[in-house]
mmCIF file as Biopython writes it, N, C-alpha, C and O atoms, coordinates in Angstrom:
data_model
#
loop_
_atom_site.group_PDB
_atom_site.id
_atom_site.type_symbol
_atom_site.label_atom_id
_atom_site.label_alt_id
_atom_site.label_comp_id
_atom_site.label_asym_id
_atom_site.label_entity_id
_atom_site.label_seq_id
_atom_site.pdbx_PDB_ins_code
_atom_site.Cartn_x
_atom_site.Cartn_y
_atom_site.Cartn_z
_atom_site.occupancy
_atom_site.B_iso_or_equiv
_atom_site.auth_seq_id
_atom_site.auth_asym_id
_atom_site.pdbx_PDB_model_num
ATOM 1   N N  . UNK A ? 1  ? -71.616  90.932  -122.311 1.0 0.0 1  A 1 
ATOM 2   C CA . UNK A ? 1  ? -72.755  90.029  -122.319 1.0 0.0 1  A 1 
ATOM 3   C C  . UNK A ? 1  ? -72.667  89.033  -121.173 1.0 0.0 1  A 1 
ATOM 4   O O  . UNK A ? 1  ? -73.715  88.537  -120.760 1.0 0.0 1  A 1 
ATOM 5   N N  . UNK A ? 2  ? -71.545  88.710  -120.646 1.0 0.0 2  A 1 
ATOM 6   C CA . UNK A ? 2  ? -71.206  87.957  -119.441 1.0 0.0 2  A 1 
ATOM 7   C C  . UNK A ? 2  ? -72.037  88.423  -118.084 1.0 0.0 2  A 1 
ATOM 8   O O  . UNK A ? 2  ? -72.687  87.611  -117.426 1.0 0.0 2  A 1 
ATOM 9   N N  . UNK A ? 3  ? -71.934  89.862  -117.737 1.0 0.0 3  A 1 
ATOM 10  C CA . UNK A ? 3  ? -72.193  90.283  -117.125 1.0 0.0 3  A 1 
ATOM 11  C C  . UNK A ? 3  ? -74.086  89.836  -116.766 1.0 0.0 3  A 1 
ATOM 12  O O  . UNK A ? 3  ? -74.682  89.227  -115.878 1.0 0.0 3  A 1 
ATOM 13  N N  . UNK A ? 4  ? -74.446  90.531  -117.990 1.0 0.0 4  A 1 
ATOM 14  C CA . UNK A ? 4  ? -75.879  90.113  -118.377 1.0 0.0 4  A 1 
ATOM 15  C C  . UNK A ? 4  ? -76.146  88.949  -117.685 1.0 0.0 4  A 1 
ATOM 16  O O  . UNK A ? 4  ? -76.895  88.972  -116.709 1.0 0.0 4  A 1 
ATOM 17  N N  . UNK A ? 5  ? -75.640  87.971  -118.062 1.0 0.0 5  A 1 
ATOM 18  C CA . UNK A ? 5  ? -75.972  86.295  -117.970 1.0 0.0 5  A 1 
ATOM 19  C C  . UNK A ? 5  ? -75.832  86.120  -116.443 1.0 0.0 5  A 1 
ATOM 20  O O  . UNK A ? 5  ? -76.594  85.385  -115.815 1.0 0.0 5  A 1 
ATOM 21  N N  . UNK A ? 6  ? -74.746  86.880  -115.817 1.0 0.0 6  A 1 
ATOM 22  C CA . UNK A ? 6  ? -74.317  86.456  -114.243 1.0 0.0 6  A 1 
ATOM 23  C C  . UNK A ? 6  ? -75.487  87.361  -114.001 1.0 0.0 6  A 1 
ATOM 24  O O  . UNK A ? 6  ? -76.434  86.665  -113.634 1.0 0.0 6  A 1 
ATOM 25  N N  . UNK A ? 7  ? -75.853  88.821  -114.065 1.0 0.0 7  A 1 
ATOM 26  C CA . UNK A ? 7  ? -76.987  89.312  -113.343 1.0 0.0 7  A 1 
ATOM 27  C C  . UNK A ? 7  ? -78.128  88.336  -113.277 1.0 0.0 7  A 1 
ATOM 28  O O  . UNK A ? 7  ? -78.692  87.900  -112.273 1.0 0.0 7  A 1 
ATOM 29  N N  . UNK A ? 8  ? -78.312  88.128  -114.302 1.0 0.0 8  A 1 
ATOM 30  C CA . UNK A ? 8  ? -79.835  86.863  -114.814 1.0 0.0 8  A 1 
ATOM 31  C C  . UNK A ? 8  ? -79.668  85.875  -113.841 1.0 0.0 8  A 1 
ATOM 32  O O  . UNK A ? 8  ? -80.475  85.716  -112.926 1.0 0.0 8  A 1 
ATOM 33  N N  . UNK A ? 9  ? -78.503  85.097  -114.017 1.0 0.0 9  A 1 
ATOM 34  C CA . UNK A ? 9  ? -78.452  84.345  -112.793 1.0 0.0 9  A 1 
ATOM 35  C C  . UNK A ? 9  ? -78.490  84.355  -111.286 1.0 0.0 9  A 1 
ATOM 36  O O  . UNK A ? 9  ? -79.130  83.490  -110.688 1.0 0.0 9  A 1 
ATOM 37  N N  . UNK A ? 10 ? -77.764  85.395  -110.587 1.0 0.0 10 A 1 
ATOM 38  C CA . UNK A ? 10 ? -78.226  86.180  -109.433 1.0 0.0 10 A 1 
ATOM 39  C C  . UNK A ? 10 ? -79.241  86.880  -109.738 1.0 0.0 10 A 1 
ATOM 40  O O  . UNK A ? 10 ? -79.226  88.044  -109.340 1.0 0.0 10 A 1 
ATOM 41  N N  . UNK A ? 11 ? -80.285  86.464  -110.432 1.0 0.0 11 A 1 
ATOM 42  C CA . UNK A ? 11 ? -81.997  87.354  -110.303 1.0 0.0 11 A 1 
ATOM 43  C C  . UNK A ? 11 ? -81.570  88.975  -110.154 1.0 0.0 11 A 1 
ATOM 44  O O  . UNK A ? 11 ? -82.576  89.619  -110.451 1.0 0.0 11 A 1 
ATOM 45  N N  . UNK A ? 12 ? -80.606  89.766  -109.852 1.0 0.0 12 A 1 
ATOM 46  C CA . UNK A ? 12 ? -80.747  91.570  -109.764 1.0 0.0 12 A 1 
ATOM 47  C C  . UNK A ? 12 ? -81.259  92.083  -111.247 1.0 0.0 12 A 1 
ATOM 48  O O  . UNK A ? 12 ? -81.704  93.228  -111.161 1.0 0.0 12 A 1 
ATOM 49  N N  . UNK A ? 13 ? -81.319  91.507  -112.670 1.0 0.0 13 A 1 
ATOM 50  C CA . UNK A ? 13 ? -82.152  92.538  -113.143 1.0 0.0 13 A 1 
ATOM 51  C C  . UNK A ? 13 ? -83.811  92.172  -113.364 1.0 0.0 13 A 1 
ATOM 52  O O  . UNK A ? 13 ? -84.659  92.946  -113.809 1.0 0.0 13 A 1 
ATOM 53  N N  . UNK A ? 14 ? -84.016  90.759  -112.918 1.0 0.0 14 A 1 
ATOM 54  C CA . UNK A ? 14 ? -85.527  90.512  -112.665 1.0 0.0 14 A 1 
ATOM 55  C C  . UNK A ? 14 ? -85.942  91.578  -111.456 1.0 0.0 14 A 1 
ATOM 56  O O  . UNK A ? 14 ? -86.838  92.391  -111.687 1.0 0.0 14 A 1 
ATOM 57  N N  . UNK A ? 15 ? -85.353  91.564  -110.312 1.0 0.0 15 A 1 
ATOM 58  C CA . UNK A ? 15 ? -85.575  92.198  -109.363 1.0 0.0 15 A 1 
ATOM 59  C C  . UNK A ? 15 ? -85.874  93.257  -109.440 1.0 0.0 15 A 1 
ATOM 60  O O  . UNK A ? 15 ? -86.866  93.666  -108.837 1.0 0.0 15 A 1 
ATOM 61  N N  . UNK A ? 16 ? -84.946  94.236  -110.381 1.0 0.0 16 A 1 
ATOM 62  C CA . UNK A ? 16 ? -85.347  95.573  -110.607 1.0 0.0 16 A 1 
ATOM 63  C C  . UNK A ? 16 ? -85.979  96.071  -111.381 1.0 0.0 16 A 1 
ATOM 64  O O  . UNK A ? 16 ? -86.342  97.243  -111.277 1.0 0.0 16 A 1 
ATOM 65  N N  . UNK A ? 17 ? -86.330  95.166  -112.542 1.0 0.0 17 A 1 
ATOM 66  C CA . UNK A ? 17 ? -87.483  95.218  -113.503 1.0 0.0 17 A 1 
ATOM 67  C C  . UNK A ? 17 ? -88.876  94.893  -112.640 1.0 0.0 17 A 1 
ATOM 68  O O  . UNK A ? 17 ? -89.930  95.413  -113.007 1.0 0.0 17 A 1 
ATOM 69  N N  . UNK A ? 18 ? -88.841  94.140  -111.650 1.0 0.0 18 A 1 
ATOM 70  C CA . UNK A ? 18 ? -90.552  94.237  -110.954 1.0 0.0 18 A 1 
ATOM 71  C C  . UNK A ? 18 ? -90.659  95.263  -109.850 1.0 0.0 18 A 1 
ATOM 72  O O  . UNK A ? 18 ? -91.615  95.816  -109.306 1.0 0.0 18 A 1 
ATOM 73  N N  . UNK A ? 19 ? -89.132  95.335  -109.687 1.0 0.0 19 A 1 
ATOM 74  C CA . UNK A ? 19 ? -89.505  97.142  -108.841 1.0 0.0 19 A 1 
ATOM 75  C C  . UNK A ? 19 ? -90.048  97.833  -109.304 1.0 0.0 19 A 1 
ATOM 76  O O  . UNK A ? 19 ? -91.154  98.280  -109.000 1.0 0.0 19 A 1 
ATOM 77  N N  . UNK A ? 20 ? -88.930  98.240  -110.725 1.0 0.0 20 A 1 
ATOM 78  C CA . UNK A ? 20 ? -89.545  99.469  -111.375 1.0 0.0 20 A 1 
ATOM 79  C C  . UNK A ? 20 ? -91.417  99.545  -112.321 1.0 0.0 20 A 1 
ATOM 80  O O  . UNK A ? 20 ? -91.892  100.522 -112.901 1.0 0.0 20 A 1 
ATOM 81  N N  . UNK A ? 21 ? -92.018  98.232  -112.152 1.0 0.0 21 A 1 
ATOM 82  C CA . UNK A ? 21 ? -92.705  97.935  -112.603 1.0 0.0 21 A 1 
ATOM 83  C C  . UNK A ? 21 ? -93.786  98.358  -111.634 1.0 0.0 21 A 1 
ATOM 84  O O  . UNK A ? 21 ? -94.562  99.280  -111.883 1.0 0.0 21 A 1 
ATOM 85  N N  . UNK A ? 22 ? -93.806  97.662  -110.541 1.0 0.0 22 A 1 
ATOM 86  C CA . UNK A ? 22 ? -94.384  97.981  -109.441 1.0 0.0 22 A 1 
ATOM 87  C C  . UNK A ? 22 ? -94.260  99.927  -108.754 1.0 0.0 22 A 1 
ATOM 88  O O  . UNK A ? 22 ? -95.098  100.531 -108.085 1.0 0.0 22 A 1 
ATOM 89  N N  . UNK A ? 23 ? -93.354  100.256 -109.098 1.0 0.0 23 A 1 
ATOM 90  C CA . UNK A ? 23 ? -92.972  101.950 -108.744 1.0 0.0 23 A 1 
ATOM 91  C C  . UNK A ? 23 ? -93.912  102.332 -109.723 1.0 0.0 23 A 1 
ATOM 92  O O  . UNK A ? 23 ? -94.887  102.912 -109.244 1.0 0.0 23 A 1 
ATOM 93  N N  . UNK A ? 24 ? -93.923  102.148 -111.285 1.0 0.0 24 A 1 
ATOM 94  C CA . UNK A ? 24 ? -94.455  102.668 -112.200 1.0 0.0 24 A 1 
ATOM 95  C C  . UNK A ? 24 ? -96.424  102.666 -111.977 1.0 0.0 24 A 1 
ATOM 96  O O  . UNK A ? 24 ? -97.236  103.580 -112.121 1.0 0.0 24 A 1 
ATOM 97  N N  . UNK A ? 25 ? -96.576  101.443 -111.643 1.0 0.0 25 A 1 
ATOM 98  C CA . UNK A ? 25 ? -97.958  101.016 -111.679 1.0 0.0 25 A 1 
ATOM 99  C C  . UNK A ? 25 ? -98.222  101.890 -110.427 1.0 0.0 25 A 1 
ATOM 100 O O  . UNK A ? 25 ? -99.143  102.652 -110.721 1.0 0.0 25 A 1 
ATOM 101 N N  . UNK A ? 26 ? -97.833  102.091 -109.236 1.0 0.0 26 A 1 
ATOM 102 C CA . UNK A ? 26 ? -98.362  103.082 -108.298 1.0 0.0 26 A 1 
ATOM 103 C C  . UNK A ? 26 ? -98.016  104.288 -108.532 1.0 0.0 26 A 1 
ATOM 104 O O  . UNK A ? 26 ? -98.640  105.124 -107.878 1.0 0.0 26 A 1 
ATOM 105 N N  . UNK A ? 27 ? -97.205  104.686 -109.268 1.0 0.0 27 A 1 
ATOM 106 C CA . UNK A ? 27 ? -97.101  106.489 -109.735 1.0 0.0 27 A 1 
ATOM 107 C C  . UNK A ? 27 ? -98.786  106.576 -110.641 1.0 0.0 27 A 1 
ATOM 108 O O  . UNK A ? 27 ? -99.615  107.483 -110.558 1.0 0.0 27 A 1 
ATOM 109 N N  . UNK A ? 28 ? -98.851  105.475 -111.354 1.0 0.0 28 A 1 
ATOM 110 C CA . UNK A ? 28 ? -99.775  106.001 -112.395 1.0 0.0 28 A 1 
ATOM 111 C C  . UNK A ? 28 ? -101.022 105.743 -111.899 1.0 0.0 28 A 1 
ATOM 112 O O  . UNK A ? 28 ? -101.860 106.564 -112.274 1.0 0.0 28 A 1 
ATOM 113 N N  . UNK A ? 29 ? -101.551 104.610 -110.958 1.0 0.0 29 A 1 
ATOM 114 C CA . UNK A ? 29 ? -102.719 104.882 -109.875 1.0 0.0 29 A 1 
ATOM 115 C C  . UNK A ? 29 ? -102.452 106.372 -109.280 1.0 0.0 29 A 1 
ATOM 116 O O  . UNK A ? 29 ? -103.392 107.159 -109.397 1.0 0.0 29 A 1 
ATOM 117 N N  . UNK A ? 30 ? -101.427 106.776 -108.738 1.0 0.0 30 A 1 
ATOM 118 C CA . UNK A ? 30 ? -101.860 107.999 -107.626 1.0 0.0 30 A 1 
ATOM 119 C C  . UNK A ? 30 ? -101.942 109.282 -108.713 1.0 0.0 30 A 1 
ATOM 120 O O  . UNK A ? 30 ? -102.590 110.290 -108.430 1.0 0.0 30 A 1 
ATOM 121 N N  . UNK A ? 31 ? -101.226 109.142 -109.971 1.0 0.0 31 A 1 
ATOM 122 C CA . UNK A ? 31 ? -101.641 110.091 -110.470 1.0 0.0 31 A 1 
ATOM 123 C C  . UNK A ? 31 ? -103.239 110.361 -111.352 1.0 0.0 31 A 1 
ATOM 124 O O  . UNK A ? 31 ? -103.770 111.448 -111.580 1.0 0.0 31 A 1 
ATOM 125 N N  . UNK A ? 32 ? -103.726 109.006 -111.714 1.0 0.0 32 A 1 
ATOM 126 C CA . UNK A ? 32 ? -104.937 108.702 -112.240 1.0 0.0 32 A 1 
ATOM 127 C C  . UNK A ? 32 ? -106.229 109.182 -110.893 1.0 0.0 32 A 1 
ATOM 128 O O  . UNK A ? 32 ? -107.443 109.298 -111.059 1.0 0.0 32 A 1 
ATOM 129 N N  . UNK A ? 33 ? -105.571 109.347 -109.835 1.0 0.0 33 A 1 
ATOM 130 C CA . UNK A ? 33 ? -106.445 109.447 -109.128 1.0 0.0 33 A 1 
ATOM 131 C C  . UNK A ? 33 ? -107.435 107.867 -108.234 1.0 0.0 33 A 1 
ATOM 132 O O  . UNK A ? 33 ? -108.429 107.748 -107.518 1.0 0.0 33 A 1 
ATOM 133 N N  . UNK A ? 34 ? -106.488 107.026 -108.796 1.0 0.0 34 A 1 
ATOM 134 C CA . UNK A ? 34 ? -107.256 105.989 -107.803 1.0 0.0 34 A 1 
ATOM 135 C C  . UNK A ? 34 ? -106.460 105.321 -107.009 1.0 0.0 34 A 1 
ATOM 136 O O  . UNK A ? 34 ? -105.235 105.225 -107.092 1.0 0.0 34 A 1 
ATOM 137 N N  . UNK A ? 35 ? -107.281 104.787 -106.114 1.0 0.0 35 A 1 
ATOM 138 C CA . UNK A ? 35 ? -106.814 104.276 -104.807 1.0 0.0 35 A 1 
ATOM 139 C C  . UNK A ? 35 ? -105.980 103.138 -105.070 1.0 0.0 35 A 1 
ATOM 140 O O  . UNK A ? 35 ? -106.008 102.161 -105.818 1.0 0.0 35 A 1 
ATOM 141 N N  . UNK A ? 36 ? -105.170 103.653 -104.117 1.0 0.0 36 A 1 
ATOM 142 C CA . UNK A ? 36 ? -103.453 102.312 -104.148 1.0 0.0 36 A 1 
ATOM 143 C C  . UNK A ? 36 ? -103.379 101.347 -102.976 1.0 0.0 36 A 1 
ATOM 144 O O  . UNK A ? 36 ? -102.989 101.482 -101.816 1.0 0.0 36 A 1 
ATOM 145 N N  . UNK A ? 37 ? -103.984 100.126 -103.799 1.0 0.0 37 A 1 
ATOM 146 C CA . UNK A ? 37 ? -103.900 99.297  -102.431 1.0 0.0 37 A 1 
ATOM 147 C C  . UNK A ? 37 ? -102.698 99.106  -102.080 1.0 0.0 37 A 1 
ATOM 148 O O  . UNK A ? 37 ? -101.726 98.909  -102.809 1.0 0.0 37 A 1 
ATOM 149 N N  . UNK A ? 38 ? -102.779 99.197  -100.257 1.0 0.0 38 A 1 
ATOM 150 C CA . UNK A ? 38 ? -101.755 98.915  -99.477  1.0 0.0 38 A 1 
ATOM 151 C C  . UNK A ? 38 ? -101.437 97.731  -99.956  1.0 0.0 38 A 1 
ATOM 152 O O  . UNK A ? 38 ? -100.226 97.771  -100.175 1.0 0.0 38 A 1 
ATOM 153 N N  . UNK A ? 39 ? -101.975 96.419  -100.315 1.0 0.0 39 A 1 
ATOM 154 C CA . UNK A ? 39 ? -100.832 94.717  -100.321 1.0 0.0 39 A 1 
ATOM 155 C C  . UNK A ? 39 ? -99.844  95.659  -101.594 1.0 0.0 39 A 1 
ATOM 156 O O  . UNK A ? 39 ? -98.690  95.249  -101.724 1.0 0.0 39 A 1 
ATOM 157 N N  . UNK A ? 40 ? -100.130 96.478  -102.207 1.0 0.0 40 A 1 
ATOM 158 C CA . UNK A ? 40 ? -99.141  96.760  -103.661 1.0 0.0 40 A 1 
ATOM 159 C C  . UNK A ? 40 ? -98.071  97.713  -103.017 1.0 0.0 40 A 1 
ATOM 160 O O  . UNK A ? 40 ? -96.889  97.752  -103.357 1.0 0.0 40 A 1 
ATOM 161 N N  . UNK A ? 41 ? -98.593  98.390  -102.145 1.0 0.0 41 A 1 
ATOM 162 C CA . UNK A ? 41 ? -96.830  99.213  -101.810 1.0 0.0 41 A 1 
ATOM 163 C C  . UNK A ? 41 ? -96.504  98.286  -100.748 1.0 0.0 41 A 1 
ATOM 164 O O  . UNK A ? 41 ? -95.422  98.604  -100.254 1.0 0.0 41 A 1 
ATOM 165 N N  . UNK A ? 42 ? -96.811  97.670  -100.419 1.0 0.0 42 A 1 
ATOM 166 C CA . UNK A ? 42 ? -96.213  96.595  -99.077  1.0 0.0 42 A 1 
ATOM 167 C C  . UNK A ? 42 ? -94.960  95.511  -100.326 1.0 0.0 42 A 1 
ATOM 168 O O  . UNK A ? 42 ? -93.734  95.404  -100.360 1.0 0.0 42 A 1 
ATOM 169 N N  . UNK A ? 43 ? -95.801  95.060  -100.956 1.0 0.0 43 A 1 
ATOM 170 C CA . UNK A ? 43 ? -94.902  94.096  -102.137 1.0 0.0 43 A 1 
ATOM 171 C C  . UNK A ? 43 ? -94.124  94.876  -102.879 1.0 0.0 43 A 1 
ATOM 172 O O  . UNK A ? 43 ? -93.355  94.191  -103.554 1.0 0.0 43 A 1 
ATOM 173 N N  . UNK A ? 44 ? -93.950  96.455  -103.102 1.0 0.0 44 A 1 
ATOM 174 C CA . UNK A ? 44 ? -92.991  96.973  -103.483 1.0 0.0 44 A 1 
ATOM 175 C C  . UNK A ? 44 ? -91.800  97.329  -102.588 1.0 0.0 44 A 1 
ATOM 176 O O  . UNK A ? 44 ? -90.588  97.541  -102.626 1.0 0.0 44 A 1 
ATOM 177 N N  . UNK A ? 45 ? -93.029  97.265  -101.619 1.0 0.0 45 A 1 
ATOM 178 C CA . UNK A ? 45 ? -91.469  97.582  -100.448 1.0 0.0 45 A 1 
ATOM 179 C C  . UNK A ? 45 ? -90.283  96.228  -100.098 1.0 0.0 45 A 1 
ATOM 180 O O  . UNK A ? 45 ? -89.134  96.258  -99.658  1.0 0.0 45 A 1 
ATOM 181 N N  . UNK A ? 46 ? -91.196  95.075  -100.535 1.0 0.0 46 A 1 
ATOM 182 C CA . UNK A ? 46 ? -90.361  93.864  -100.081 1.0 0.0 46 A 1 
ATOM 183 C C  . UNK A ? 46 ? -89.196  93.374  -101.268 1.0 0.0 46 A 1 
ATOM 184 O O  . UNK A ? 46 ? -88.026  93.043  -101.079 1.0 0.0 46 A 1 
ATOM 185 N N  . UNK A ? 47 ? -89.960  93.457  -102.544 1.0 0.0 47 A 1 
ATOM 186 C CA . UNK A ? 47 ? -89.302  93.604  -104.085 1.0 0.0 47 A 1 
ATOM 187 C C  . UNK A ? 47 ? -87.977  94.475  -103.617 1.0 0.0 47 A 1 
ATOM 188 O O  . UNK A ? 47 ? -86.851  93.983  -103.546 1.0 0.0 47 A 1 
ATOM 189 N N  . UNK A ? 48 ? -88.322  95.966  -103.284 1.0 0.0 48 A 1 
ATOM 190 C CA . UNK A ? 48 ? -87.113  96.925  -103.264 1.0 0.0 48 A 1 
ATOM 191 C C  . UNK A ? 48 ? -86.025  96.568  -102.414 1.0 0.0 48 A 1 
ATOM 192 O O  . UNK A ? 48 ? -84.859  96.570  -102.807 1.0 0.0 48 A 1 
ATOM 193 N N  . UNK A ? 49 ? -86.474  96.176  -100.936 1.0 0.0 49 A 1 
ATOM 194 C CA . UNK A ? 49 ? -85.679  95.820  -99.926  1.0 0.0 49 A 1 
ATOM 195 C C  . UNK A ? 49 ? -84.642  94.329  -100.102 1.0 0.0 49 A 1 
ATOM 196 O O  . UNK A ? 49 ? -83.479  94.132  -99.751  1.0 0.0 49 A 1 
ATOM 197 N N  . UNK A ? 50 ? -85.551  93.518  -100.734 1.0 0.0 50 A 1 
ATOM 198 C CA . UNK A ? 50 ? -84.630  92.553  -101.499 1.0 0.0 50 A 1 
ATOM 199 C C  . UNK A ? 50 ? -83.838  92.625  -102.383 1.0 0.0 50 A 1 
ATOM 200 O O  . UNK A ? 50 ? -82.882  91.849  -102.370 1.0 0.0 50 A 1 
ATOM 201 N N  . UNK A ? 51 ? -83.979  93.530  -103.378 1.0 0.0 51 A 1 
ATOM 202 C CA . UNK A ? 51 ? -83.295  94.013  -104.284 1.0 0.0 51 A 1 
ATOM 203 C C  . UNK A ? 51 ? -82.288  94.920  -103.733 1.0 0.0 51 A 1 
ATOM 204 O O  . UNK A ? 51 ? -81.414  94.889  -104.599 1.0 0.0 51 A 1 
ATOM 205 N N  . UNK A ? 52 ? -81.961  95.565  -102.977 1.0 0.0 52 A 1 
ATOM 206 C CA . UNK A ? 52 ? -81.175  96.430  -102.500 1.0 0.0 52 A 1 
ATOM 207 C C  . UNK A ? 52 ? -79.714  95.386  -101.326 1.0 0.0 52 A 1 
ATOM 208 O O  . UNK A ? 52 ? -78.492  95.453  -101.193 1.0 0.0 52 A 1 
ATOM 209 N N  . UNK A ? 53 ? -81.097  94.354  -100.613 1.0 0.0 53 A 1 
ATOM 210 C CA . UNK A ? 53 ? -80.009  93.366  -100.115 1.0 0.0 53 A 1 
ATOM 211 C C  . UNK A ? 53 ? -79.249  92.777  -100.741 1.0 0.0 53 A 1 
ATOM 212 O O  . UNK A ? 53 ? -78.147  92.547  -100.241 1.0 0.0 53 A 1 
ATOM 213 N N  . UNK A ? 54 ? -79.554  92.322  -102.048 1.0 0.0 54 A 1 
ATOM 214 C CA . UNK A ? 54 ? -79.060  91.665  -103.204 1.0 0.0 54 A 1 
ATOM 215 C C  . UNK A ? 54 ? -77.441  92.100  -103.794 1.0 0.0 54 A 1 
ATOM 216 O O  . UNK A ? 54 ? -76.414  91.456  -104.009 1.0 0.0 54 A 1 
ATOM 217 N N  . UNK A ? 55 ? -77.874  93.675  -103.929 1.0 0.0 55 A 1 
ATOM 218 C CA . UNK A ? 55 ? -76.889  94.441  -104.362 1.0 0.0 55 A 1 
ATOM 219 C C  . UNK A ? 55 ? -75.906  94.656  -103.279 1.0 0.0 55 A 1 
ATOM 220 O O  . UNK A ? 55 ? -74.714  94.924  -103.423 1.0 0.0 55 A 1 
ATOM 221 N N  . UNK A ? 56 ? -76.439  94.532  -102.384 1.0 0.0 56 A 1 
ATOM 222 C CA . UNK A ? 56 ? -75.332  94.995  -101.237 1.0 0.0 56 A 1 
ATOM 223 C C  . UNK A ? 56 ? -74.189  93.590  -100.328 1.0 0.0 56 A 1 
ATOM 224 O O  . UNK A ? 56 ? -73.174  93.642  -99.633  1.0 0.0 56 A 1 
ATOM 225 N N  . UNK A ? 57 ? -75.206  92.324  -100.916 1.0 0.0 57 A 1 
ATOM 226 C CA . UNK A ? 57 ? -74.489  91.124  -100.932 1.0 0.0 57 A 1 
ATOM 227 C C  . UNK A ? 57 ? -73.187  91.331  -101.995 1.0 0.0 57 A 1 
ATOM 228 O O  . UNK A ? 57 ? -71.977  91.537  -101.896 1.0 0.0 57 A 1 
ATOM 229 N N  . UNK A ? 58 ? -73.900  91.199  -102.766 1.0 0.0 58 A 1 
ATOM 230 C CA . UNK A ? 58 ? -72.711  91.216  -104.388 1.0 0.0 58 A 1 
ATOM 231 C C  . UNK A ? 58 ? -71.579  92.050  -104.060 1.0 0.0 58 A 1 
ATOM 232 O O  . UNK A ? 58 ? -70.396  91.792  -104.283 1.0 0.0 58 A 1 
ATOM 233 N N  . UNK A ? 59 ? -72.156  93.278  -103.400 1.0 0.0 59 A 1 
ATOM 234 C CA . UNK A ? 59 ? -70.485  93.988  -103.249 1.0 0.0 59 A 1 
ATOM 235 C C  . UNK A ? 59 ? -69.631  93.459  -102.465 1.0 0.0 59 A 1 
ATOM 236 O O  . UNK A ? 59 ? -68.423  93.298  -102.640 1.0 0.0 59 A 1 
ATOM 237 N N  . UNK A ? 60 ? -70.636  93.045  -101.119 1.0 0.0 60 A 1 
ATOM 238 C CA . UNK A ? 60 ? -69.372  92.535  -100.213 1.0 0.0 60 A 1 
ATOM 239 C C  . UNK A ? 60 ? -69.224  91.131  -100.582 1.0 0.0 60 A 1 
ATOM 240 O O  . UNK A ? 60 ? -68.607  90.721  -99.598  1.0 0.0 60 A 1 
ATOM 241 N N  . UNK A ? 61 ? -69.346  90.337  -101.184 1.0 0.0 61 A 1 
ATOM 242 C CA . UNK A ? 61 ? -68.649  89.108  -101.782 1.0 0.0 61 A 1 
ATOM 243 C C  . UNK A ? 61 ? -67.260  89.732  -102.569 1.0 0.0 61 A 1 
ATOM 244 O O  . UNK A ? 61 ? -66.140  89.266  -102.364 1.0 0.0 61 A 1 
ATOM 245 N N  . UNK A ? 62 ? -67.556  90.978  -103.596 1.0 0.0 62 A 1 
ATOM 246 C CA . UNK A ? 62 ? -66.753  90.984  -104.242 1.0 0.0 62 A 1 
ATOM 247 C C  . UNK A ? 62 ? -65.536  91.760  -103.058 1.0 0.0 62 A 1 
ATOM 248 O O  . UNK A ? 62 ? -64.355  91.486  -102.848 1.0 0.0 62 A 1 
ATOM 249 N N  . UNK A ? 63 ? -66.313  92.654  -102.541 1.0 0.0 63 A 1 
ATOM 250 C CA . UNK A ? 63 ? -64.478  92.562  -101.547 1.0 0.0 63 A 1 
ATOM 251 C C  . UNK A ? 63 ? -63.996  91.911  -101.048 1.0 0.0 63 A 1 
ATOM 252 O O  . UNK A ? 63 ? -62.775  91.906  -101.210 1.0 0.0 63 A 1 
ATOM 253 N N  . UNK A ? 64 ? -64.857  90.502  -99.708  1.0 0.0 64 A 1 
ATOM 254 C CA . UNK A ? 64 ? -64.491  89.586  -99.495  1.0 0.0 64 A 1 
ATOM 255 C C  . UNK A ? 64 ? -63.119  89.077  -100.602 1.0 0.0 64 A 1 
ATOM 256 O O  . UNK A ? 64 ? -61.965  88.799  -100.276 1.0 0.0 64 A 1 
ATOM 257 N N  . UNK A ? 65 ? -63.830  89.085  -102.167 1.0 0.0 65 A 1 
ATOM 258 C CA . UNK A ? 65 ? -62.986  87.959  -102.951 1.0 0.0 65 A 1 
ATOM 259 C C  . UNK A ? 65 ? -61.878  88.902  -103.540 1.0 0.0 65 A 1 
ATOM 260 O O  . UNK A ? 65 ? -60.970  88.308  -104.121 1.0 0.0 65 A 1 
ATOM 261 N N  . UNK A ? 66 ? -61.810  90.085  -103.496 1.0 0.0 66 A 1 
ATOM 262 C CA . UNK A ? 66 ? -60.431  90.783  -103.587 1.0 0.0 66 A 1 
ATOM 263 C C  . UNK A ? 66 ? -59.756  90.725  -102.891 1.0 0.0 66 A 1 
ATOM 264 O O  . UNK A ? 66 ? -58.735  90.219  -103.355 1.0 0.0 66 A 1 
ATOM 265 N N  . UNK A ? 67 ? -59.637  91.054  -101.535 1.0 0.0 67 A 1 
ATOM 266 C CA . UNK A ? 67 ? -59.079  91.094  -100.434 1.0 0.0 67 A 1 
ATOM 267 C C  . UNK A ? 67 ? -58.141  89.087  -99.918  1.0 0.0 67 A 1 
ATOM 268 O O  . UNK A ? 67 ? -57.043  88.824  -99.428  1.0 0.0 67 A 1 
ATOM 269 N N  . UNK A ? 68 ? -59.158  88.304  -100.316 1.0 0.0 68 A 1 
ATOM 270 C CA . UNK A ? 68 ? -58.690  87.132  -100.224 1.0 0.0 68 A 1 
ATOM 271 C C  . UNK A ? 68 ? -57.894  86.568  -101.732 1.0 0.0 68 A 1 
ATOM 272 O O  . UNK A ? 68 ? -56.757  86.124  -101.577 1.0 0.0 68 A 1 
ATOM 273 N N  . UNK A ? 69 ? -58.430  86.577  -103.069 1.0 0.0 69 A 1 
ATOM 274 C CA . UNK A ? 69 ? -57.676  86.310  -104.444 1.0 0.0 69 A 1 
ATOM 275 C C  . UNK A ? 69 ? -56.875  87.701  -104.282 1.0 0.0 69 A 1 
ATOM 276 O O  . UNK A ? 69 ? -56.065  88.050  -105.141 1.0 0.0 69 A 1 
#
């Protein structure tokens, strides 16, 4: 449950809950057949790309803090 609380706090599972939210809502426009506004895959792309920086911070902190503790 620790874990939980530190993700919450570094925002990564808000982050990936409005990804996958945003992924979901444009699968089901393109499959409904209607048009996907560009501002919505532009803001998924920025959601994802942040979210991915996010994750890729966290790791290298945590080697940083192995390598040094």
């Amino acid at each position: 449950m620790a874990k939980f609380w530190e993700a919450l706090v570094e925002s990564t599972i808000l982050q990936g809950v409005l990804a996958l939210l945003f992924a979901v809502t444009i699968c089901y426009m393109y499959v409904a057949g209607m048009d996907v506004p560009e501002s919505l895959t532009l803001i998924l792309g920025a959601i994802t790309g942040f979210y991915f920086r996010s994750e890729a911070s966290a790791e290298v902190r945590k080697h940083i803090n192995t390598e040094t503790g």
